[in-house]
N, C-alpha and C positions, 0 to 999 in steps of 0.2 A: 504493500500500500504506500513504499515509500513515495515521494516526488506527486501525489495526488492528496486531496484531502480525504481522511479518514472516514469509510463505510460504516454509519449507524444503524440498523434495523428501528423501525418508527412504529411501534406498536398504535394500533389507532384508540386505544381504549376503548370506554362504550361507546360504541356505536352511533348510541342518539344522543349519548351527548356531546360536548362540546370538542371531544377529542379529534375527531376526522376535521374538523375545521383546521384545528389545531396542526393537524400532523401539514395538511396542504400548505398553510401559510408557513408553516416552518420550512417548507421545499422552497417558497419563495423566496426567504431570506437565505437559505444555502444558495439562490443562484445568484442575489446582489454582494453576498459577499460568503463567498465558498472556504469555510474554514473547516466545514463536514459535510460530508454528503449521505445524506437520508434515504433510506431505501424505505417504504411503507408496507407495513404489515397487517393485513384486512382484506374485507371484502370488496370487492371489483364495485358492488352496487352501491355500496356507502360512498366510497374513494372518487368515482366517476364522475358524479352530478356536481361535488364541490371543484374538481379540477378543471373540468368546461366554466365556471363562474370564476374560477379564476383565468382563463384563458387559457389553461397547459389541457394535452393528451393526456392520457396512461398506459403506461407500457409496463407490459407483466415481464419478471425474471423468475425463474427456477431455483437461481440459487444468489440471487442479489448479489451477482457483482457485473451488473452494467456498469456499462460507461456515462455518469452522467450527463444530458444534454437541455441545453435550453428549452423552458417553458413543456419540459417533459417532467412527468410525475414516476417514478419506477417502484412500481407495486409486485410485492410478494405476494401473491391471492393465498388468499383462507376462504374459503368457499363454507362459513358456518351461519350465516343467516339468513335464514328461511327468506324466502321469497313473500314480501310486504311486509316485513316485522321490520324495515328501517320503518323507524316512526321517531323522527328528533323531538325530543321531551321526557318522552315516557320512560319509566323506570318497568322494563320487562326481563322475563328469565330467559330470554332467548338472545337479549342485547346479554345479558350477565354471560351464558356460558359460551359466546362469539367471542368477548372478553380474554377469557382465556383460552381459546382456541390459539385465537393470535398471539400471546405468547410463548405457549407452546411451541408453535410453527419457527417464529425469532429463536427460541432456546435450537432448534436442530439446526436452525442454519447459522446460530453461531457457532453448535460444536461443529459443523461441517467447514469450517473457517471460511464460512460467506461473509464474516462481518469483525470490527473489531468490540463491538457493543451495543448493547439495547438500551433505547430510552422508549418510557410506555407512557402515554397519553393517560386522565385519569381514569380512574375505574367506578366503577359503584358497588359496594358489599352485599349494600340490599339486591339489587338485579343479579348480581352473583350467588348468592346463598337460594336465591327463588330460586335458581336452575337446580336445585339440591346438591350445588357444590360448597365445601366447606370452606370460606375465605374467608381471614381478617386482612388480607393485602397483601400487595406483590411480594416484600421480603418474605414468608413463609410459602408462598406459592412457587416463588424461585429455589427457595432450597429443597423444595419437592421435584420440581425438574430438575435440578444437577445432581441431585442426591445427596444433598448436604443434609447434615443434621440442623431441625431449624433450631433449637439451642447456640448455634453455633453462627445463624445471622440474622443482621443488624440494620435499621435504618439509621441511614448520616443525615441528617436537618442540615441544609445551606445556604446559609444568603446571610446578606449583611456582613459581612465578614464572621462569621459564626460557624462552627460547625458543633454540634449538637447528636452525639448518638444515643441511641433511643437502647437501654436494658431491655424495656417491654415495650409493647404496642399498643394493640386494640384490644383490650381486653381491660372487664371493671377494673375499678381500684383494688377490690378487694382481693381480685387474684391476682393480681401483678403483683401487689404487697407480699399476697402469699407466695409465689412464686420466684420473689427475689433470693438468691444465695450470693454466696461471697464470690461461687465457681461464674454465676450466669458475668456478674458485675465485671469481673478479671477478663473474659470473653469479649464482653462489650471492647472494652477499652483495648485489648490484644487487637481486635480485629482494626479498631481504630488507627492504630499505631502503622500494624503492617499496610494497610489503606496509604498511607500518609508517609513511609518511608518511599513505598512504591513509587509515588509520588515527589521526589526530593527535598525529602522535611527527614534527615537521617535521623534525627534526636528529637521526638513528638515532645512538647511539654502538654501533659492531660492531667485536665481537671477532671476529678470525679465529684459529682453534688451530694449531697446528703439526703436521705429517706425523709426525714421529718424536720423540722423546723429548727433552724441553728444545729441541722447534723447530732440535732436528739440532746446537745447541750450537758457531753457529759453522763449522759443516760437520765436527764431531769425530763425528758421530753420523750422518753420512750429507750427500749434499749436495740432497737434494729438496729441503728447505725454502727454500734458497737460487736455488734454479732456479725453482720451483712457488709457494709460498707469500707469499713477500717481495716478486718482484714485480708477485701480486696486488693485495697492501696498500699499495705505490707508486700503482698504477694507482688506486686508489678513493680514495687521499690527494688526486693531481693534480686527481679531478672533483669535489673539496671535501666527500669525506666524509668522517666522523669513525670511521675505521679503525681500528685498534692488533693489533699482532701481526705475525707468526706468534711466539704463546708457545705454551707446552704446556699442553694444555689441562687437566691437575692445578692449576698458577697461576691460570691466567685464569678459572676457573671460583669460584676466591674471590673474585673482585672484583666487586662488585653494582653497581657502576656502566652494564653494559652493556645495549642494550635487545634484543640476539641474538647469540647466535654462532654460527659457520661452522664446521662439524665435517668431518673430510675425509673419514668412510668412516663404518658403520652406527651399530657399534658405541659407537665415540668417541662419538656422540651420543646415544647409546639411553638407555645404562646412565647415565648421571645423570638424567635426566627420569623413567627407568622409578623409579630408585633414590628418590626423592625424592616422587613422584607414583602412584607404582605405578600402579594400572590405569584412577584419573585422567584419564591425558595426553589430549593429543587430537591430532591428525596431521594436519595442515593441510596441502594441495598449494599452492604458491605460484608465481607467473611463469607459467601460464593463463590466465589475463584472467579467470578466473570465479572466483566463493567458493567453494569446495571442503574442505571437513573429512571426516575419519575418527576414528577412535580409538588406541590405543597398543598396544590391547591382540587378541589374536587371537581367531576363532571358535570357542573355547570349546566343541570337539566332545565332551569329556569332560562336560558336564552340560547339554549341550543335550536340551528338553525336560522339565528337571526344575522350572521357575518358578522356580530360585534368582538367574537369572541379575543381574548387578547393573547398570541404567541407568545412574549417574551421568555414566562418560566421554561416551554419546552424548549425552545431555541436555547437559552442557556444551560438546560441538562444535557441537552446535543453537545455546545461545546465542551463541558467536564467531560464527557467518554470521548470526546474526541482527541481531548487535550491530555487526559492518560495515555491514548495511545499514542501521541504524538511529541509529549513530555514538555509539551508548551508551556506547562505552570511553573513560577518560578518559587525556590524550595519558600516556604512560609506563607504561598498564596493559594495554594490550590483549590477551588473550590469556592475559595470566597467569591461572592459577588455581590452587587450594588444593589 
């Protein structure tokens, strides 16, 4: 892929929502200024009508690695939704399990090395679990394609200059509490690290946050932190990384020294990236072995179909896998963005 710009696989996410917009106008911006080049993964009948509105063709590949050309759209078909189920708005189980059809389809033809990475348009959980598939979001649906252990991956929160990895997910409070160990915490952050060396940051400094309020204050506030948290950041000290914590993450999030932090449940790590980045961010799954991004922001069923929708987060998750594989970030930047 040297001496061209980096092949992404363009997940279209759901269907009716706002994602196939999405994925088209990001094909636009690769061709005013080509720093990746997007291949689309979906169906032909979603992909088609927004690409005549925008003025390009569509040309189907096999195995996505055309040669990009002007006001050409280069679509991976996934032949999974039923004939008249595009219906932009609706939340249905037929957009849900087209959804992951299309990732699926991107996961073979990355291991087939048709690509250097996948970025996925948003999804919907609700339209996904209607299809009777079991989804709380791409990171767990990813380590079930590569066969990763999902214990073992992560979403990175990005924007604003922030990187934010996420212990737990989607899932209540009450079970991600339950579910935090010292093992899952050391995980997060390990995966963070290797992320972020790969990347030219050789000595990550990471913040880890604290479970409860002022990091449990001692055990006056609770003693998880003291069980769970603390000796996470013993463990990642011993294998000579540059740790610090468990503080609360109101403290630790003023201190601009750090190149990630370790949030322990959704929310904790949401609302500053979202707060800072709004819809920006970009959602990177980490500890896969593959380059994987998403966005921050959800399928946008309220104005799907209207061409308002706004590119930028995809386009700048395009450039992060582009710029892993192409090593454009410079060490202490990766990932940040504006």
């Amino acid at each position: 892929m040297s001496g061209s710009p980096p092949r992404v696989l363009l997940t279209i996410g759901d269907p009716n929502g706002i994602g196939p917009e999405l994925a088209v106008k990001a094909v636009m911006a690769a061709q005013e200024h080509p720093a990746f080049n997007p291949v689309l993964v979906g169906d032909r009948c979603v992909v088609e009508p927004l690409a005549r509105w925008a003025g390009m063709t569509v040309r189907e590949t096999a195995d996505g690695l055309a040669t990009p050309m002007t006001d050409v759209v280069d679509l991976l078909p996934v032949h999974s939704l039923p004939a008249g189920a595009f219906a932009p708005g609706r939340v249905t189980a037929e957009a849900g399990k087209a959804t992951v059809a299309y990732l699926e389809r991107a996961v073979r033809c990355l291991q087939g090395g048709g690509a250097c990475g996948i970025v996925a348009c948003p999804h919907s959980e609700t339209a996904v679990n209607a299809a009777g598939i079991s989804f709380d979001g791409y990171p767990s649906l990813l380590a079930e394609l590569v066969g990763a252990r999902p214990d073992q991956v992560f979403l990175m929160l990005i924007g604003a200059g922030l990187r934010i990895v996420h212990a737990t997910l989607h899932e209540s409070l009450r079970d991600a509490l339950r579910r935090l160990t010292p093992e899952l915490v050391h995980g997060a952050a390990r995966a963070a690290v290797e992320t972020l060396q790969a990347q030219g940051i050789p000595s990550p400094r990471i913040g880890v946050f604290g479970i409860n309020p002022h990091a449990g204050e001692g055990g006056l506030f609770g003693d998880e932190d003291l069980r769970v948290t603390a000796p996470a950041v013993e463990r990642l000290r011993a294998a000579g990384i540059d740790a610090s914590g468990p503080v609360g993450a109101d403290l630790m999030l003023a201190d601009s020294g750090f190149d990630a932090f370790v949030a322990m449940y959704h929310d904790q790590g949401h609302i500053p990236v979202k707060l800072l980045a709004g819809r920006s961010a970009a959602a990177m799954t980490i500890g896969a072995g593959v380059r994987f991004s998403s966005v921050g922001h959800g399928a946008g069923f309220d104005i799907a179909g209207t061409g308002t929708a706004d590119p930028d987060a995809v386009v700048g998750a395009l450039r992060l896998v582009g710029a892993a594989e192409t090593h454009m970030s410079a060490p202490g930047t990766f990932g940040a963005t504006s």
